[in-house]
Phi, psi and omega in degrees: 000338174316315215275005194267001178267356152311335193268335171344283145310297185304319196218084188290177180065034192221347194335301179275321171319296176294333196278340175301284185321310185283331164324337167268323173306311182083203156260165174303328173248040143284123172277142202260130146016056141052302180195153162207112189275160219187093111031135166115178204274150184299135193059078173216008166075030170263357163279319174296317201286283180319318201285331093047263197303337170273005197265309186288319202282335173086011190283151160283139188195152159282135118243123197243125178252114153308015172254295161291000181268099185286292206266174146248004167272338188276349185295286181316315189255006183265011187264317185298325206284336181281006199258342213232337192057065205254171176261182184297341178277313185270024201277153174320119168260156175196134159252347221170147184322278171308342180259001162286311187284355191247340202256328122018293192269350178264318153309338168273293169335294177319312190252015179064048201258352187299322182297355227203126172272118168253132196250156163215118194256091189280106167294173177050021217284350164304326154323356196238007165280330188265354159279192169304179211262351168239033151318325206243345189269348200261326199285312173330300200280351204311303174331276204306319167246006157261001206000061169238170184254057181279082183278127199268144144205127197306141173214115185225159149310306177242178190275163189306321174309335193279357197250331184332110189242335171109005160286012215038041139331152180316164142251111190278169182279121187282104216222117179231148183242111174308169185263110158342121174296180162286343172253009187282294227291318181307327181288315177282314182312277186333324148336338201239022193263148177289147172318329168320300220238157195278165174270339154276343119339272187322299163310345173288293163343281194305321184286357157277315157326291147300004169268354181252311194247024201257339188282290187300322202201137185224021185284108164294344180308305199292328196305289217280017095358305184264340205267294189298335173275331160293348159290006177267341186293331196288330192265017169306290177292349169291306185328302177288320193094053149278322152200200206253155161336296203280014169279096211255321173279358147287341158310299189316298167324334196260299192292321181317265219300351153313334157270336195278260138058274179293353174296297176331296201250340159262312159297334216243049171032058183273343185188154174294171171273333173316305201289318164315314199289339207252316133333313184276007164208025167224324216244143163305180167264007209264322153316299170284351166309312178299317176299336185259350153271031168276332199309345167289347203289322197278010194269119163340143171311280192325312204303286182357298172313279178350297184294323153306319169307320184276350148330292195272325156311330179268336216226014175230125178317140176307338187279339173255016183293312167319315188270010165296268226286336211240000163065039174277168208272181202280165187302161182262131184294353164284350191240355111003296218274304200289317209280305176295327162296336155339130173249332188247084183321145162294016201267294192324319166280310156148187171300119178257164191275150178240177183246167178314266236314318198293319165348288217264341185282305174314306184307319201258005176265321154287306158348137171274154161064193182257126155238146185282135160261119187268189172279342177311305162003273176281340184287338191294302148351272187324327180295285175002293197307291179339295207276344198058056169276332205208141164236138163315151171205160170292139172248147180308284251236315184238097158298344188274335214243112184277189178214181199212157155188153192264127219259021196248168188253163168324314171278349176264298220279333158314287178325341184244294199284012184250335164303329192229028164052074185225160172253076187298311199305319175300346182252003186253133165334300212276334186225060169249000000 
C-alpha cells in the first residue's frame, strides 16, 4: 500500500480521493465494506483511480464494463472465469444468482482467497438498473451471502438516489470524485507538454485554451485532446520565424479563429475529434461543411421542425415571437432606428435557454399542416437532447419547467431547414 503515492504523478489531484479509497480498503486480510458506490461527471479518474490502486495493492479484484456485460449471464461468467483464471475449455457457465454465489464460494477455496479482501468492480454501473430486478440488491449483500470477504464497487455517472429501488437494500458507502477546477485541469493538461517547448510556454496555452472552452466544456479527455491538436497551429508562427515564445499576442491572434472554430464543431459533436483532426488536414472548408450537414438527413419530419424552433428560440429575443409569429404590421422605423444601434448581434452572444412552452408554440406555429401534441412529440424532444442537438439547462425560476437551448451553427440548421422548404433567415432577428 506504500506504493501508492506512485499515483501522484500519474494521476494528480486526486489525493483526497485516493487517500479515501485505501481508507476503505484497509490490509489485505482486513474486512472491508459490503459495497462502495463512487460517482462523478465523466473523465474525472474514477476508473482510473480504482483500477490504479488495485494494480499497486496486489489484490485480487474483477473489473467489469456493464456495458459490454449485457446480460447477467455474461455478467456472472465474465466475473468468475476472469477471478478464477481457467482457460477456454474450463470456463464458467452461470445463469442465476444463486449458481453465481455458489460457484463464487467454490473459487475462493480453490484459490485460497479467504485470507484476502476480494474486489470486484463494475464499472458504467448504471446498466445494472436495467437488468433484473435482483441483481443489484444481491451485488449490495455480496458480503452476506457469500460469507467471504468480498468488496463490490460501483462506478457510476449519476448519482446513488437514481439507483434506489424502494427494496430495502443495503446502502453502500458513497465516495463522490468532484469536477476539476480549472487550475486542477491546467496542471494535468501540462502533463502533455512537449520535450521541446518550455513547460510554461505550454501552460500559457492551455489557459488559452481554457480559456475559449472550459464554460462549454469540462470533459478532460476532450480538453486535453484538443489542446494537443491545436498546438502545432499555435507554434506555426515561431516555426516560420514570424515570431517568439513571448509574443503571445500575436501567437494569439493566429490561433483564435482555430479554436473558435473547433468550439463550433467538436464540442457540439457535430463530428468527432478524431474526424476534426483529419478535416483539418486532409479536406477544404467547402468540404467539410458539406460533410457536416450530412448528420440531418436521418433526422424525423417532426424532430426537424423541432430543431428549427429550437433555433429560432435560442437565437431570438423573446419581444419578437410576435412579430414573427403573429402577422403583426411591419417593423416601425423607430425601433428599426434602435435595432440598427444594436452593437451585439444574438449570433454573437450565443444561444440563451428558452422554456418548453415557447419551444412549442414556435413549433406549431411553423410546422405544415395541424399536428396534435402527443407523447411522440415530446419523446423527440428527448431525442434532440440524447444527440446533443438540444442542451438541457436547470430552470431559475420554475424547478418543474425545464429549459433548452440550441447547440447547433447557423449552417448546419440552414441545411435542415432547406430539406422541409422552411426560410429560418427570414424568421431570425439578427437578419431582418
Amino acid at each position: 500500500m506504500e506504493d501508492w503515492r506512485v499515483l501522484e504523478d500519474t494521476v494528480p489531484c486526486r489525493e483526497k480521493e485516493i487517500e479515501n479509497i485505501l481508507a476503505l480498503m484497509g490490509q489485505k486480510d482486513q474486512m472491508t465494506p459490503a459495497s462502495v458506490f463512487i460517482y462523478g461527471h465523466t473523465a474525472t479518474g474514477k476508473s482510473h483511480v480504482v483500477n490504479s490502486l488495485l494494480k499497486i495493492s496486489q489484490v485480487p479484484y474483477v473489473l467489469v464494463n456493464c456495458v459490454e456485460c449485457y446480460s447477467s449471464r455474461f455478467l456472472y461468467e465474465h466475473i468468475l472465469n476472469n477471478l478464477s483464471h481457467t482457460n477456454h475449455t474450463e470456463q464458467y457457465r452461470c445463469d442465476n444468482m444463486n449458481d453465481f454465489i455458489r460457484s463464487f464460494q467454490q473459487i475462493i477455496e480453490e484459490k485460497n482467497y479467504k485470507d484476502h479482501t476480494v474486489y470486484i468492480v463494475l464499472d458504467k454501473a448504471e446498466r445494472l438498473r436495467e437488468m433484473e430486478a435482483n441483481i443489484l440488491p444481491s451485488f449490495l449483500r455480496i458480503q452476506e451471502l457469500t460469507q467471504c470477504n468480498v468488496c463490490v464497487m460501483f462506478i457510476s455517472e449519476i448519482v446513488w438516489d437514481k439507483f434506489r429501488s424502494g427494496t430495502g437494500s443495503c446502502e453502500p458507502y458513497i465516495l463522490q470524485f468532484p469536477d476539476y477546477s480549472k487550475d486542477d485541469l491546467m496542471k494535468i493538461m501540462s502533463l502533455d507538454c512537449p520535450t521541446d517547448y518550455d513547460v510554461d510556454f505550454y501552460s500559457n496555452f492551455t489557459n488559452l485554451v481554457l480559456s475559449v472552452f472550459h464554460l462549454v466544456c469540462r470533459d478532460l479527455k476532450e480538453l486535453r485532446h484538443l489542446t494537443m491538436l491545436n498546438f502545432d497551429k499555435y507554434i506555426e508562427p515561431i516555426q516560420k520565424g514570424e515570431a517568439t515564445m513571448n509574443d503571445s499576442r500575436k501567437l494569439w491572434r493566429n490561433i483564435e479563429p482555430h479554436l473558435r472554430k473547433a468550439l463550433q464543431t467538436v464540442y457540439l459533436r457535430e463530428v468527432s475529434s478524431a474526424q476534426w483532426e483529419k478535416l483539418q488536414m486532409e479536406m477544404s472548408s467547402t468540404e467539410s461543411t458539406a460533410m457536416l450537414s450530412r448528420s440531418h438527413v436521418e433526422l424525423p419530419f417532426y424532430s426537424k421542425y423541432l430543431l428549427i424552433a429550437a433555433y429560432i428560440a435560442s437565437y431570438n429575443p423573446v419581444k419578437s415571437d410576435r412579430r414573427f409569429f403573429k402577422k403583426v404590421s411591419k417593423m416601425t422605423r423607430r425601433a428599426a432606428l434602435m435595432k440598427k444601434k444594436e452593437r451585439a448581434s444574438n449570433h454573437l452572444l450565443g444561444p440563451k435557454p428558452f422554456p418548453l412552452d415557447r419551444l412549442l408554440a414556435i413549433f406549431y406555429s411553423i410546422v405544415e399542416g395541424r399536428v396534435a401534441p402527443t407523447a411522440n412529440i415530446f419523446s423527440q424532444i428527448t431525442s434532440l437532447v440524447s444527440i446533443h442537438l438540444l442542451g438541457q439547462t436547470a430552470g431559475d425560476d420554475q424547478i418543474e419547467m425545464p429549459k433548452y437551448k440550441c447547440l447547433i451553427s447557423l449552417d448546419f440548421i440552414r441545411s435542415v431547414s432547406r430539406t422541409v422548404n422552411f426560410d429560418v433567415l427570414s424568421h431570425l432577428y439578427d437578419f431582418m
